[in-house]
PDB file of N, H, CA, C and O in Angstrom:
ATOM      1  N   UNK A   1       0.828  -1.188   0.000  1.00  0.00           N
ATOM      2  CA  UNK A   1       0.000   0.000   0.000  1.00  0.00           C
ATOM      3  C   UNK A   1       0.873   1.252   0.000  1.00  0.00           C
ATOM      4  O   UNK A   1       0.541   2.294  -0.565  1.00  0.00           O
ATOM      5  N   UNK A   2       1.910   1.094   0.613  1.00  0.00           N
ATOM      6  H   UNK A   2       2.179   0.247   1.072  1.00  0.00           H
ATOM      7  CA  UNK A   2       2.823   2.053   0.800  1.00  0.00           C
ATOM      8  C   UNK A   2       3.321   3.109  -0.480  1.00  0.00           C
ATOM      9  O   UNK A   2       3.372   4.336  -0.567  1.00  0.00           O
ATOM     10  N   UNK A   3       3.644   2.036  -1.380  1.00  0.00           N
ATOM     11  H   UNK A   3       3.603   1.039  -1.310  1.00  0.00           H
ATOM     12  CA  UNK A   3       4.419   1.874  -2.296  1.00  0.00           C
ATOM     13  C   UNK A   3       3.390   2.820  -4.068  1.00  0.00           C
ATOM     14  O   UNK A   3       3.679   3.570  -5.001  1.00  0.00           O
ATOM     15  N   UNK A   4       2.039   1.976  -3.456  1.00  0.00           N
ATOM     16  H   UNK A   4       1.804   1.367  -2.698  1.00  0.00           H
ATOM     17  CA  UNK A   4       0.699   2.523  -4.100  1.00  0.00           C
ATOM     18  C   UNK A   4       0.506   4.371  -4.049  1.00  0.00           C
ATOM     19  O   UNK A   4       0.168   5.287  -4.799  1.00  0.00           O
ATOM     20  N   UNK A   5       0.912   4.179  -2.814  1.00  0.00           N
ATOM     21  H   UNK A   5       1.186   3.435  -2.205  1.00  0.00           H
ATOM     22  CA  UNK A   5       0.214   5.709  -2.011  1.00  0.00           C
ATOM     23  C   UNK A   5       1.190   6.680  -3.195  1.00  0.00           C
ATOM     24  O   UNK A   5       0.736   7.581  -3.902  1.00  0.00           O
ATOM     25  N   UNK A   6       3.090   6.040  -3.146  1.00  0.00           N
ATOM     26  H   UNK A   6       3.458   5.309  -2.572  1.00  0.00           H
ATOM     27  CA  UNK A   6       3.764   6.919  -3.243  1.00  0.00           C
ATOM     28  C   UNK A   6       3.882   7.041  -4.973  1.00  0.00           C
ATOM     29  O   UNK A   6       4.528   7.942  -5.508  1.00  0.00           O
ATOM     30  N   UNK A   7       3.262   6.144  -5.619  1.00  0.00           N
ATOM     31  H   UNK A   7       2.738   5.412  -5.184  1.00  0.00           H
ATOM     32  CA  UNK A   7       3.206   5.829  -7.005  1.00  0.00           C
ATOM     33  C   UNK A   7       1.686   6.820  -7.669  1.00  0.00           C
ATOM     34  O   UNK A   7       1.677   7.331  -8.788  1.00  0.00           O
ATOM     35  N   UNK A   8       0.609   6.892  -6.745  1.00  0.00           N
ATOM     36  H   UNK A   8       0.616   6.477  -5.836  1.00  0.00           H
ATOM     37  CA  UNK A   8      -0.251   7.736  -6.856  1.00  0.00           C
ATOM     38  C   UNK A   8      -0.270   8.968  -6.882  1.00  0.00           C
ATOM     39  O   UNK A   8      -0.808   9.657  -7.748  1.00  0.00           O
ATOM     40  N   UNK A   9       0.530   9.477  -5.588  1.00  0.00           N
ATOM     41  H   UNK A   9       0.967   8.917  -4.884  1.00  0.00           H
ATOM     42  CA  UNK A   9       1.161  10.770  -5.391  1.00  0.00           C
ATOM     43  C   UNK A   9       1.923  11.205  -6.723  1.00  0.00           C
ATOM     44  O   UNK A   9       1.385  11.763  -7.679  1.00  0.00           O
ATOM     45  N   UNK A  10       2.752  10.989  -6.660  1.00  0.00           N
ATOM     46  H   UNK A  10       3.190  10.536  -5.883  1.00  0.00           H
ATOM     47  CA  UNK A  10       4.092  10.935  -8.233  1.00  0.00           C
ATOM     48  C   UNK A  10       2.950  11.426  -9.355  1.00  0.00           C
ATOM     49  O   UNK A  10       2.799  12.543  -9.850  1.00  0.00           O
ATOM     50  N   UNK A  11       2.310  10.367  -9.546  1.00  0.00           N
ATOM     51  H   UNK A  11       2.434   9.459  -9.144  1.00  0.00           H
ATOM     52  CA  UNK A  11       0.946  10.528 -10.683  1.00  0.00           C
ATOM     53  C   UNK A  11       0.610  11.878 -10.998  1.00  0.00           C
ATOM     54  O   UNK A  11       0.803  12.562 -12.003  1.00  0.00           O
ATOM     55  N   UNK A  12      -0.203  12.203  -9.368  1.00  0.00           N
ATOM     56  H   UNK A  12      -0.360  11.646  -8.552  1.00  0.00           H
ATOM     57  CA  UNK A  12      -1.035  13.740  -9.115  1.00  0.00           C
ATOM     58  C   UNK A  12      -0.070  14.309  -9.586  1.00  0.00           C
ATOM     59  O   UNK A  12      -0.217  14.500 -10.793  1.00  0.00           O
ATOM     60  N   UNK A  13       1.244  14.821  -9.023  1.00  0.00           N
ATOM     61  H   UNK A  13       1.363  14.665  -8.043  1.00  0.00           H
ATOM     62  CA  UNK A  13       2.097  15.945  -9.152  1.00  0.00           C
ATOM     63  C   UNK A  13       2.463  15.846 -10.768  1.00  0.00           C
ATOM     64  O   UNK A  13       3.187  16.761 -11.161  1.00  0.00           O
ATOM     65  N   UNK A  14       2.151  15.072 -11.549  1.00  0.00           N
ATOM     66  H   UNK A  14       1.563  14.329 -11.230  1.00  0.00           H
ATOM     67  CA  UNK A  14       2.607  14.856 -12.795  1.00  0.00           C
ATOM     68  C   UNK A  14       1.862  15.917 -13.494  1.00  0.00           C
ATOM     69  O   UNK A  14       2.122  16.981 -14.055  1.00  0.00           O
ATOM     70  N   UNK A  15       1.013  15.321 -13.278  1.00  0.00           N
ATOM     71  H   UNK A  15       0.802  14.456 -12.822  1.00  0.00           H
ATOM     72  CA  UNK A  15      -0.337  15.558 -13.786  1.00  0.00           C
ATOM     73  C   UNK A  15      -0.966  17.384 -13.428  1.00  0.00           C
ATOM     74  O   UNK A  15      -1.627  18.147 -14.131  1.00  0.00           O
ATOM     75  N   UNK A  16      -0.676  17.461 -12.735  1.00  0.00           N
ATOM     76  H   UNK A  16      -0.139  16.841 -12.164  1.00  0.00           H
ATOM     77  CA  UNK A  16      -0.689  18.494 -11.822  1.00  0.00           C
ATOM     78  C   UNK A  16       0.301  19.642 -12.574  1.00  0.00           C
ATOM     79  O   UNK A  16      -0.145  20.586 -13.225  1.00  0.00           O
ATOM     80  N   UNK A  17       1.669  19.381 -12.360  1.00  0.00           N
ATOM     81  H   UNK A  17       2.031  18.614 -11.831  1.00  0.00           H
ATOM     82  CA  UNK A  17       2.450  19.734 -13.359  1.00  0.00           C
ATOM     83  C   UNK A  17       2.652  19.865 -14.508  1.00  0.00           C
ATOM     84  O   UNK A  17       3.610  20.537 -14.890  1.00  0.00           O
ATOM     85  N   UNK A  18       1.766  19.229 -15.410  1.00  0.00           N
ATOM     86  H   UNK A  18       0.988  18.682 -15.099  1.00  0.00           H
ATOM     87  CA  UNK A  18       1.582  19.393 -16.962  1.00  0.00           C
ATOM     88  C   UNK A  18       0.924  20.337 -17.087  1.00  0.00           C
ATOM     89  O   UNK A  18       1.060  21.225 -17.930  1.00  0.00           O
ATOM     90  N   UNK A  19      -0.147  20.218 -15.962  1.00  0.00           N
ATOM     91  H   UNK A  19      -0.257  19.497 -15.278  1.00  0.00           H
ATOM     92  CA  UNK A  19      -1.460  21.050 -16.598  1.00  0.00           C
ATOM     93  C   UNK A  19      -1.181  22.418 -15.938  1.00  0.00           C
ATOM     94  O   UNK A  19      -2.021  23.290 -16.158  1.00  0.00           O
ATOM     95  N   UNK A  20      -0.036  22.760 -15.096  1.00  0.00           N
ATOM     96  H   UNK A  20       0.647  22.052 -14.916  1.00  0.00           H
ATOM     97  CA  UNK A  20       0.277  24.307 -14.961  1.00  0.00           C
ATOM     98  C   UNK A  20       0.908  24.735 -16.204  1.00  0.00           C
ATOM     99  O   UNK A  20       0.535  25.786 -16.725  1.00  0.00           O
ATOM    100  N   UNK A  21       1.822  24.031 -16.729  1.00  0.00           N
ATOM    101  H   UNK A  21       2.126  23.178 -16.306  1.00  0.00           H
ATOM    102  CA  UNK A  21       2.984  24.212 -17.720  1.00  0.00           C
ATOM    103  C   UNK A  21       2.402  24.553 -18.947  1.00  0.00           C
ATOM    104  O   UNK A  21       2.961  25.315 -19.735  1.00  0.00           O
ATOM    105  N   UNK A  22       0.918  23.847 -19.232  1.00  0.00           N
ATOM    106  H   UNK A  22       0.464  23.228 -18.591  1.00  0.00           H
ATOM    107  CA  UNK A  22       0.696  23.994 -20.546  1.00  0.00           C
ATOM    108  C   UNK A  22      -0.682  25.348 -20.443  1.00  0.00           C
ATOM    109  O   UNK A  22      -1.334  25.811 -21.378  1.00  0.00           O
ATOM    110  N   UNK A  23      -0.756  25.667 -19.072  1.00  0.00           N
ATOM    111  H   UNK A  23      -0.226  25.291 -18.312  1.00  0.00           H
ATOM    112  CA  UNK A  23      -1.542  26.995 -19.264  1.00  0.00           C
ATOM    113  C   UNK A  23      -0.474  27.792 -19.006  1.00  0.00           C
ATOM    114  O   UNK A  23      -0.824  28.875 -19.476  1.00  0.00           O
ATOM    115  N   UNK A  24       0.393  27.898 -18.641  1.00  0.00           N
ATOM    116  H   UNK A  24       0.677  27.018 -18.259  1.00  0.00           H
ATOM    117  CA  UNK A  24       1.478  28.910 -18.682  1.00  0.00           C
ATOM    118  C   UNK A  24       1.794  29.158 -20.083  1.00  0.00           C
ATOM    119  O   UNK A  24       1.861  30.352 -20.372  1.00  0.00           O
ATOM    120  N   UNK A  25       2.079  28.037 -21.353  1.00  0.00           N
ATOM    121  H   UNK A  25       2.025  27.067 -21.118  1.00  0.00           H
ATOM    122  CA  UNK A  25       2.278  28.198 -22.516  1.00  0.00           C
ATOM    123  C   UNK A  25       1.099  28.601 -22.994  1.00  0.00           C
ATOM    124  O   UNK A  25       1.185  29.530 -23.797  1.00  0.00           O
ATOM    125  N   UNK A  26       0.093  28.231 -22.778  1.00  0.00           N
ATOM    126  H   UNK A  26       0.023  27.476 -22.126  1.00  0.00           H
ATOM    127  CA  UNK A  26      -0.708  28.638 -23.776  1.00  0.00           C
ATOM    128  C   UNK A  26      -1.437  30.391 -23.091  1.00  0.00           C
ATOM    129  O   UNK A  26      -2.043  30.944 -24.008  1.00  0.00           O
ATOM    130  N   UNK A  27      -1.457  31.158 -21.888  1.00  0.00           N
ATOM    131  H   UNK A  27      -0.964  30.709 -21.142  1.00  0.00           H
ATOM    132  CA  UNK A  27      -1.032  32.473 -21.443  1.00  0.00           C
ATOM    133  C   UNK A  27       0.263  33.006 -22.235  1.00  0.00           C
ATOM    134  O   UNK A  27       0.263  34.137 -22.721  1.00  0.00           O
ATOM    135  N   UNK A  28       1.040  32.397 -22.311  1.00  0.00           N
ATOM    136  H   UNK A  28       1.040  31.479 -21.917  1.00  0.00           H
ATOM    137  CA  UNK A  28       2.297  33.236 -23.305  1.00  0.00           C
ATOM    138  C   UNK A  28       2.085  33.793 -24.437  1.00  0.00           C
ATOM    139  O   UNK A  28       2.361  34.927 -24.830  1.00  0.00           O
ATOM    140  N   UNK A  29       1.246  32.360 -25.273  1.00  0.00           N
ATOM    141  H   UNK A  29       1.022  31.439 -24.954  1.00  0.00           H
ATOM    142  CA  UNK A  29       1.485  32.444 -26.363  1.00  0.00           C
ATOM    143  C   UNK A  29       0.332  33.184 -27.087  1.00  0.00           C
ATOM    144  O   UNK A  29       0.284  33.195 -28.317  1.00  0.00           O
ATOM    145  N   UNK A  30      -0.584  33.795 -26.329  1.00  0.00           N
ATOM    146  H   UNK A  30      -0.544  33.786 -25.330  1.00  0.00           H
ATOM    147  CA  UNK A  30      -2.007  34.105 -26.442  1.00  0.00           C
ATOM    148  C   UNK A  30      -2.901  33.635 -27.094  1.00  0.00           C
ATOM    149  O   UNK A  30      -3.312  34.292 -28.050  1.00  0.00           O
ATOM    150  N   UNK A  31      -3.473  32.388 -26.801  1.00  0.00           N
ATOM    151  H   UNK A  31      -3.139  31.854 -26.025  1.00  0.00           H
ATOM    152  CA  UNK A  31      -4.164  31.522 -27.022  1.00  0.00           C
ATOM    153  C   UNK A  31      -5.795  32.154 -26.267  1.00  0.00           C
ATOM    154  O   UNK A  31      -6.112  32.644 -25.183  1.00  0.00           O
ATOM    155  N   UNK A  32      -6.636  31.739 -27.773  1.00  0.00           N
ATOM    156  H   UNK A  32      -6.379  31.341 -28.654  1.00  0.00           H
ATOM    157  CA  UNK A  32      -7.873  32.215 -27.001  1.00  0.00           C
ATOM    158  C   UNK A  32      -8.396  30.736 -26.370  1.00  0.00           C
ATOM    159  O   UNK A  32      -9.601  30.486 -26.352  1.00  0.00           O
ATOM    160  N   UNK A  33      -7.423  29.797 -25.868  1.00  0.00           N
ATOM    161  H   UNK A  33      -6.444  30.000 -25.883  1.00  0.00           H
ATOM    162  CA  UNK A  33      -7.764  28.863 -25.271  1.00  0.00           C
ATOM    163  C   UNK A  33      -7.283  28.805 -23.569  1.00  0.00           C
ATOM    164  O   UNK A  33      -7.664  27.930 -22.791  1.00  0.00           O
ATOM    165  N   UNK A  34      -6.455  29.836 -23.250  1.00  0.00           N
ATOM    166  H   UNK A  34      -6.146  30.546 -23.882  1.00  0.00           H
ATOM    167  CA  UNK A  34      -6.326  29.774 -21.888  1.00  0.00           C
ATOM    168  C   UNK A  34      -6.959  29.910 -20.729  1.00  0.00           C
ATOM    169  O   UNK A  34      -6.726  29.367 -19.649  1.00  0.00           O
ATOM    170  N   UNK A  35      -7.798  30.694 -21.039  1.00  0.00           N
ATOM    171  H   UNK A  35      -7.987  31.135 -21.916  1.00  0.00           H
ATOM    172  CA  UNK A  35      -8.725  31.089 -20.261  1.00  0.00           C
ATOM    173  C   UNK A  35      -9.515  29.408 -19.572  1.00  0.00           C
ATOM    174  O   UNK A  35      -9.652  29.039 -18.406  1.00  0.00           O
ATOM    175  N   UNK A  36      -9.843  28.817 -20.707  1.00  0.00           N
ATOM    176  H   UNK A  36      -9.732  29.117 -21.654  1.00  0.00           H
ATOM    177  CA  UNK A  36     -10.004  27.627 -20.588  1.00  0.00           C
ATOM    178  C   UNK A  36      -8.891  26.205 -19.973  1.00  0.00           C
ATOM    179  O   UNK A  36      -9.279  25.113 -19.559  1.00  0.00           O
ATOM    180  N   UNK A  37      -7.489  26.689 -20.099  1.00  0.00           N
ATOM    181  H   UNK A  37      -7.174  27.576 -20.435  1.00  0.00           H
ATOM    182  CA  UNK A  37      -6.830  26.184 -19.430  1.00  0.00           C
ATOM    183  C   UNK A  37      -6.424  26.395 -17.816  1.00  0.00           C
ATOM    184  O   UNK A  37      -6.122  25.424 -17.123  1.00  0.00           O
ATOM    185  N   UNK A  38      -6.445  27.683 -17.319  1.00  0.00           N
ATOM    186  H   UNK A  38      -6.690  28.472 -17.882  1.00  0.00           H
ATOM    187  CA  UNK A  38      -6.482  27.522 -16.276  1.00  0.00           C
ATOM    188  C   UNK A  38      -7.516  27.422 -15.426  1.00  0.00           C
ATOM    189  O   UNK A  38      -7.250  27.171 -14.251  1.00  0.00           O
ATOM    190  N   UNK A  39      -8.956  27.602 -15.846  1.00  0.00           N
ATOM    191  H   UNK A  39      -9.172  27.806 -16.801  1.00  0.00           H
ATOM    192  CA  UNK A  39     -10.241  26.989 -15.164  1.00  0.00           C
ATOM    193  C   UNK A  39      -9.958  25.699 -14.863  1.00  0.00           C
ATOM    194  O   UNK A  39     -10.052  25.381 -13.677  1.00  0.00           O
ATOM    195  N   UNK A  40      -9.498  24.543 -15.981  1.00  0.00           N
ATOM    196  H   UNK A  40      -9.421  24.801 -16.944  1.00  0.00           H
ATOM    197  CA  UNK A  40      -9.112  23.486 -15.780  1.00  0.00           C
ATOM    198  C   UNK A  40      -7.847  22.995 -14.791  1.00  0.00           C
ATOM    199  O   UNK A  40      -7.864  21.895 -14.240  1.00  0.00           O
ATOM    200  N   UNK A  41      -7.053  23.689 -14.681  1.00  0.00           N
ATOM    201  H   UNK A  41      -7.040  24.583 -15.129  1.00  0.00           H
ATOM    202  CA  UNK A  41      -5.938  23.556 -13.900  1.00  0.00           C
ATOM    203  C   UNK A  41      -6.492  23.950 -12.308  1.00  0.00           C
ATOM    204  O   UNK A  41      -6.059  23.577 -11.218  1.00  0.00           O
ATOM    205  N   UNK A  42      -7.446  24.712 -12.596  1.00  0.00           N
ATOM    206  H   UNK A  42      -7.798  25.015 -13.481  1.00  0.00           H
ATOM    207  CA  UNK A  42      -7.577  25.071 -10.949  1.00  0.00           C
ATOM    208  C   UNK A  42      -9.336  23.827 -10.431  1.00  0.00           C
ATOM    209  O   UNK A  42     -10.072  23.568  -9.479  1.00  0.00           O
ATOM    210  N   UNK A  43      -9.188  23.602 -11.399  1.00  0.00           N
ATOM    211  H   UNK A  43      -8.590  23.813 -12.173  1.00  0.00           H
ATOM    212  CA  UNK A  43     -10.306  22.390 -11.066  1.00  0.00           C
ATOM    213  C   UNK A  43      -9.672  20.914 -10.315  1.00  0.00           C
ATOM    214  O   UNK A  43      -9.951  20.242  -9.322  1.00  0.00           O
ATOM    215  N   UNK A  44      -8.651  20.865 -11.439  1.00  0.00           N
ATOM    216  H   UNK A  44      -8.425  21.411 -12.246  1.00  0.00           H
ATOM    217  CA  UNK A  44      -8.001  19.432 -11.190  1.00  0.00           C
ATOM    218  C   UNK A  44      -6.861  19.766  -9.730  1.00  0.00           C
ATOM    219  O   UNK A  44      -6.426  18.836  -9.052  1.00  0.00           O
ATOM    220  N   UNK A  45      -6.573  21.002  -9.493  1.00  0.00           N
ATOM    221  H   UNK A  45      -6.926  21.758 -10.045  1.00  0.00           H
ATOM    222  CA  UNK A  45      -5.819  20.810  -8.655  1.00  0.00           C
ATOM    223  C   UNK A  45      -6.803  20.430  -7.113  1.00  0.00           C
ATOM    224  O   UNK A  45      -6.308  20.131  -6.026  1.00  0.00           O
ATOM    225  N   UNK A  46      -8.038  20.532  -7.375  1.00  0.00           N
ATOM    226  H   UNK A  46      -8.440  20.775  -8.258  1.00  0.00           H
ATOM    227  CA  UNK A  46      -8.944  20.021  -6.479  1.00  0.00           C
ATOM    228  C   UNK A  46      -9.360  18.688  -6.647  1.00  0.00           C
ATOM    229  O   UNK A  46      -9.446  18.025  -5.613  1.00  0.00           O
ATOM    230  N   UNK A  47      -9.673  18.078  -7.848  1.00  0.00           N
ATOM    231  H   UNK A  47      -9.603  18.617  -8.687  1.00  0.00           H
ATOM    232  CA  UNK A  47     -10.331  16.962  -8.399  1.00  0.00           C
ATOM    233  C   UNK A  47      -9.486  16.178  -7.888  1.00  0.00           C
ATOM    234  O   UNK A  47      -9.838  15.509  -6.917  1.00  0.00           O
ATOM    235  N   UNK A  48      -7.719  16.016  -8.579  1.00  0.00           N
ATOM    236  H   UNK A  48      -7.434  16.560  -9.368  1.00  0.00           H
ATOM    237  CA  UNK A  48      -7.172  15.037  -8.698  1.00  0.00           C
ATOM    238  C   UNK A  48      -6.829  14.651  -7.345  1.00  0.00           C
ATOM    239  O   UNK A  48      -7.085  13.472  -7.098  1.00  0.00           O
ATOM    240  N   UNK A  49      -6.196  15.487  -6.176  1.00  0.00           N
ATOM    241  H   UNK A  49      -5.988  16.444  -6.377  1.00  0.00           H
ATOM    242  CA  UNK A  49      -6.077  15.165  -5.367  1.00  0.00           C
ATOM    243  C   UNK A  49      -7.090  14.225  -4.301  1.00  0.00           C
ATOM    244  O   UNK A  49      -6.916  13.368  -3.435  1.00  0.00           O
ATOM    245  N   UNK A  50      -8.181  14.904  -4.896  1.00  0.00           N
ATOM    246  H   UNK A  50      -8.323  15.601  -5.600  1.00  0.00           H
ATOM    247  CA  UNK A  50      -9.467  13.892  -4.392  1.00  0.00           C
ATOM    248  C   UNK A  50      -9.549  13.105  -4.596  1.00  0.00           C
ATOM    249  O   UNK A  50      -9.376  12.318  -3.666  1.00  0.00           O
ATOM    250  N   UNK A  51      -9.847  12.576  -5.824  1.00  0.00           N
ATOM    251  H   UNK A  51      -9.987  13.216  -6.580  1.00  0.00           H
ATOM    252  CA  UNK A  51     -10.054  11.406  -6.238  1.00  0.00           C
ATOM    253  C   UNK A  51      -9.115  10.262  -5.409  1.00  0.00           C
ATOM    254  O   UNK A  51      -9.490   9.282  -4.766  1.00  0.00           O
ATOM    255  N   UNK A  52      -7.778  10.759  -5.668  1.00  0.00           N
ATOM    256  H   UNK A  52      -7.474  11.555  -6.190  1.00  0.00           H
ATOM    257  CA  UNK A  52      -6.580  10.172  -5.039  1.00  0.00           C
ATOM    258  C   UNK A  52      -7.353   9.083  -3.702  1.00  0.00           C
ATOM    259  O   UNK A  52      -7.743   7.915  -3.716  1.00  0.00           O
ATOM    260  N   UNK A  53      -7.313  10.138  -2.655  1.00  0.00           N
ATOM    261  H   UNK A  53      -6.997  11.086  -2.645  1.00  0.00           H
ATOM    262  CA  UNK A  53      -7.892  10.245  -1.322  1.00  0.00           C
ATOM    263  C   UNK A  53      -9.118   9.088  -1.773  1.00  0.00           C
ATOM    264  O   UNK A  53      -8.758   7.934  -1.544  1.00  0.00           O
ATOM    265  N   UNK A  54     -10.132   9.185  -2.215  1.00  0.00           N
ATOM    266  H   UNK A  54     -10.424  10.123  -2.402  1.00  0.00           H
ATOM    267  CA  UNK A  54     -11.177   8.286  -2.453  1.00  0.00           C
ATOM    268  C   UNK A  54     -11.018   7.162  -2.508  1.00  0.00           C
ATOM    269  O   UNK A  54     -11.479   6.312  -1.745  1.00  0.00           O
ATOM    270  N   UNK A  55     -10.031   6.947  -3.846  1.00  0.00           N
ATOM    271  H   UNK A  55      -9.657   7.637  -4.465  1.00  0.00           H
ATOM    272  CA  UNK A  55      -9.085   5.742  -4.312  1.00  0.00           C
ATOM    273  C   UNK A  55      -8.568   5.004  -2.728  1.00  0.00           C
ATOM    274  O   UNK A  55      -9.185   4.124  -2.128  1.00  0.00           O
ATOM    275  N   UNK A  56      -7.457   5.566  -2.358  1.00  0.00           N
ATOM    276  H   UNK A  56      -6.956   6.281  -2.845  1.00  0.00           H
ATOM    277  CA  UNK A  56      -6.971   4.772  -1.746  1.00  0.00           C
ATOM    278  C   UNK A  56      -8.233   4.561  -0.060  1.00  0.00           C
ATOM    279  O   UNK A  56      -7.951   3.588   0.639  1.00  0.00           O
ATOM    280  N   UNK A  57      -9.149   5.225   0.304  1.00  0.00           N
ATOM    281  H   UNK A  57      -9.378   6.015  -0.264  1.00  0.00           H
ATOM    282  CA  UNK A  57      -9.970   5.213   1.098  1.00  0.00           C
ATOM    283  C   UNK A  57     -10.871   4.235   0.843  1.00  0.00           C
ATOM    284  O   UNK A  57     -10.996   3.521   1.837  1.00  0.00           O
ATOM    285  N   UNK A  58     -11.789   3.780  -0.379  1.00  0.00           N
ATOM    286  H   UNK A  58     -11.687   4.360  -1.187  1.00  0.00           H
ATOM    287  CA  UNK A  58     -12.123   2.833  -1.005  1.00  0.00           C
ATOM    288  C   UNK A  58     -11.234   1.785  -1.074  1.00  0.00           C
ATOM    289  O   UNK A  58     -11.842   0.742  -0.834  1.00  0.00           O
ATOM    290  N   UNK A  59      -9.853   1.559  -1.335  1.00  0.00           N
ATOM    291  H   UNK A  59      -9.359   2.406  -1.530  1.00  0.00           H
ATOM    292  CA  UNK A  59      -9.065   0.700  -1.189  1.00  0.00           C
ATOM    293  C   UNK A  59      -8.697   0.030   0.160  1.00  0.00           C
ATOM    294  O   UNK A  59      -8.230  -1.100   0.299  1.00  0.00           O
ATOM    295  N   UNK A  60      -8.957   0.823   1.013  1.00  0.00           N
ATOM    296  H   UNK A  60      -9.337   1.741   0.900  1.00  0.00           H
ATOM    297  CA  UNK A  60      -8.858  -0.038   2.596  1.00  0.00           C
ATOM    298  C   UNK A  60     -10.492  -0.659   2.958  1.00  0.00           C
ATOM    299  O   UNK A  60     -10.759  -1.721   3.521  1.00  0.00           O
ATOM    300  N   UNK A  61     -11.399   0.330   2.461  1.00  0.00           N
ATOM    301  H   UNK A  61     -11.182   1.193   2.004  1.00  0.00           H
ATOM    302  CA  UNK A  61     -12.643  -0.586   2.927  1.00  0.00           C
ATOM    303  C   UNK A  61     -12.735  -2.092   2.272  1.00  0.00           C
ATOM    304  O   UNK A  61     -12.933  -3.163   2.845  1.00  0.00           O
ATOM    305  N   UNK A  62     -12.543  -1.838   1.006  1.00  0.00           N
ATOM    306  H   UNK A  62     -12.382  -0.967   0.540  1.00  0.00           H
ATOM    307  CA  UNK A  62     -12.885  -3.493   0.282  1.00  0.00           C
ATOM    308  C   UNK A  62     -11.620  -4.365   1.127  1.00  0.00           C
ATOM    309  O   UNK A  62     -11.912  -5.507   1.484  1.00  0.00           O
ATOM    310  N   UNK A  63     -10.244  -3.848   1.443  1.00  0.00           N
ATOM    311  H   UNK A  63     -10.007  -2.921   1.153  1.00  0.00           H
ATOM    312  CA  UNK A  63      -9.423  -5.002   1.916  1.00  0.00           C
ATOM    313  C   UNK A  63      -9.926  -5.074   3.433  1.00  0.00           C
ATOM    314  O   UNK A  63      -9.531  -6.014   4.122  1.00  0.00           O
ATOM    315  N   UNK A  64     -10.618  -4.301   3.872  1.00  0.00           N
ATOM    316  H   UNK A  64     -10.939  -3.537   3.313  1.00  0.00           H
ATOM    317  CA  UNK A  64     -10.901  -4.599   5.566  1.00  0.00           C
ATOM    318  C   UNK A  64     -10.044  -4.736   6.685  1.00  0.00           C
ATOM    319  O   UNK A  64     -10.235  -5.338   7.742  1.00  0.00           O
ATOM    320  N   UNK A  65      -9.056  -4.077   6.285  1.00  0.00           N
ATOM    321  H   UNK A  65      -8.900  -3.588   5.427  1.00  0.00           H
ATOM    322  CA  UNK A  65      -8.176  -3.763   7.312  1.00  0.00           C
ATOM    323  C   UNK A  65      -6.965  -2.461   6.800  1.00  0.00           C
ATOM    324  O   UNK A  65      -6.605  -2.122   5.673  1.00  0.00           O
ATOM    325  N   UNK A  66      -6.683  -2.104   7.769  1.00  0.00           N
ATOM    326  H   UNK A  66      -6.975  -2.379   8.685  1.00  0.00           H
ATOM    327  CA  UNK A  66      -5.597  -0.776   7.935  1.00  0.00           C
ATOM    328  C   UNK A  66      -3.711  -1.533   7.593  1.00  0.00           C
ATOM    329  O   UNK A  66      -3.292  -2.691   7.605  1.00  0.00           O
ATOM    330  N   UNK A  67      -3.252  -0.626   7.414  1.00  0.00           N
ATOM    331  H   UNK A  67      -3.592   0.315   7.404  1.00  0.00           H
ATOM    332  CA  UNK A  67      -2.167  -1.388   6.189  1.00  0.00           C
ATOM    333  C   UNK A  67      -1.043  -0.877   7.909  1.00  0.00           C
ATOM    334  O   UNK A  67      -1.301   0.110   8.599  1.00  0.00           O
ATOM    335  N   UNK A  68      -0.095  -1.690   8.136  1.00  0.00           N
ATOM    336  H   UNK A  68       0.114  -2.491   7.576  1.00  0.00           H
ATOM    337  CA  UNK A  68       0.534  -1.667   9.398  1.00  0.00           C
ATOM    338  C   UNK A  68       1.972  -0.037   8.736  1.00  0.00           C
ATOM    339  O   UNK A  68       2.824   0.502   9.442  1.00  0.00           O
ATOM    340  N   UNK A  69       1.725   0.184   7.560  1.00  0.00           N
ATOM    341  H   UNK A  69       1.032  -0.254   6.986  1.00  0.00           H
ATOM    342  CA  UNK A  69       2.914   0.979   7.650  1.00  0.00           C
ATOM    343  C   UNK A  69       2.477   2.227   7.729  1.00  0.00           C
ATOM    344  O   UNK A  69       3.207   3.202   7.912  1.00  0.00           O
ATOM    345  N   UNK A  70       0.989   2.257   7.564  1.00  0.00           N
ATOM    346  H   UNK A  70       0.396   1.465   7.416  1.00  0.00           H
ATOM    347  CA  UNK A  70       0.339   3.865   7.970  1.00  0.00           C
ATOM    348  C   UNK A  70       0.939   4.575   8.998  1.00  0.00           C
ATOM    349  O   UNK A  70       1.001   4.188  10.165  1.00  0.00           O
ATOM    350  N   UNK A  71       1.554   6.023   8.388  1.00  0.00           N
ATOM    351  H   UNK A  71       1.503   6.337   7.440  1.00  0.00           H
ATOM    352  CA  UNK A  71       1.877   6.869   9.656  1.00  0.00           C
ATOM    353  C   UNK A  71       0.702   8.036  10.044  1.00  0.00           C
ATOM    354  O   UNK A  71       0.754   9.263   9.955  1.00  0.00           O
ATOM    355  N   UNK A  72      -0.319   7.180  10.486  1.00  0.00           N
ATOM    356  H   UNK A  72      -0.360   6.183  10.558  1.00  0.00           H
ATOM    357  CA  UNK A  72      -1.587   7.984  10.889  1.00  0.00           C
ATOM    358  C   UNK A  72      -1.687   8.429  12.446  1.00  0.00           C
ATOM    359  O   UNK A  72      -2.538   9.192  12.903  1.00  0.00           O
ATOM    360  N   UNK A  73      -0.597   7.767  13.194  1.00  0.00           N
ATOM    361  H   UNK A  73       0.094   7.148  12.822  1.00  0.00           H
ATOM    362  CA  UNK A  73      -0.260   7.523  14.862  1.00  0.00           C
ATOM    363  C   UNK A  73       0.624   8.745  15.256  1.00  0.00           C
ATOM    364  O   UNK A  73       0.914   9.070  16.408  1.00  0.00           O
ATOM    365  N   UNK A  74       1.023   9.401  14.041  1.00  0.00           N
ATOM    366  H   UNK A  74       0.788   9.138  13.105  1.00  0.00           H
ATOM    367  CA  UNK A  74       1.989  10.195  14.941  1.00  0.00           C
ATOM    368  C   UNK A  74       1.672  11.499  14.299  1.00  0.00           C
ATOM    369  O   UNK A  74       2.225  12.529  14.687  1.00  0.00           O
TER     370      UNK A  74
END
């Protein structure tokens, strides 16, 4: 699970990171499409992280138990 969490994470920030980069280019380059890109960028920087959270929250209910390397204790 550990390993999941940190492979998911990686994902978001990818993802996350494209989609600043390519409204930054397309703000440069004056695109009458940006406007539309950063609505989207400021969506997903809410969405994706969620989903995330869901994912792996849904992923402990179906296995029915708490994964022993959780640092939720401290």
């Amino acid at each position: 699970m550990k390993n999941m969490k940190r492979i998911l994470a990686m994902a978001g920030v990818i993802i996350l990171a494209g989609m600043y980069a390519l409204t930054l280019i397309f703000a440069l380059s004056d695109s009458p499409d940006a406007q539309r890109w950063l609505f989207a960028s400021l969506g997903a920087t809410v969405v994706i992280p969620t989903l995330i959270y869901i994912y792996i929250w849904i992923y402990r209910l179906l296995n029915g138990r708490r994964d022993k390397d959780d640092d939720t204790s401290s």
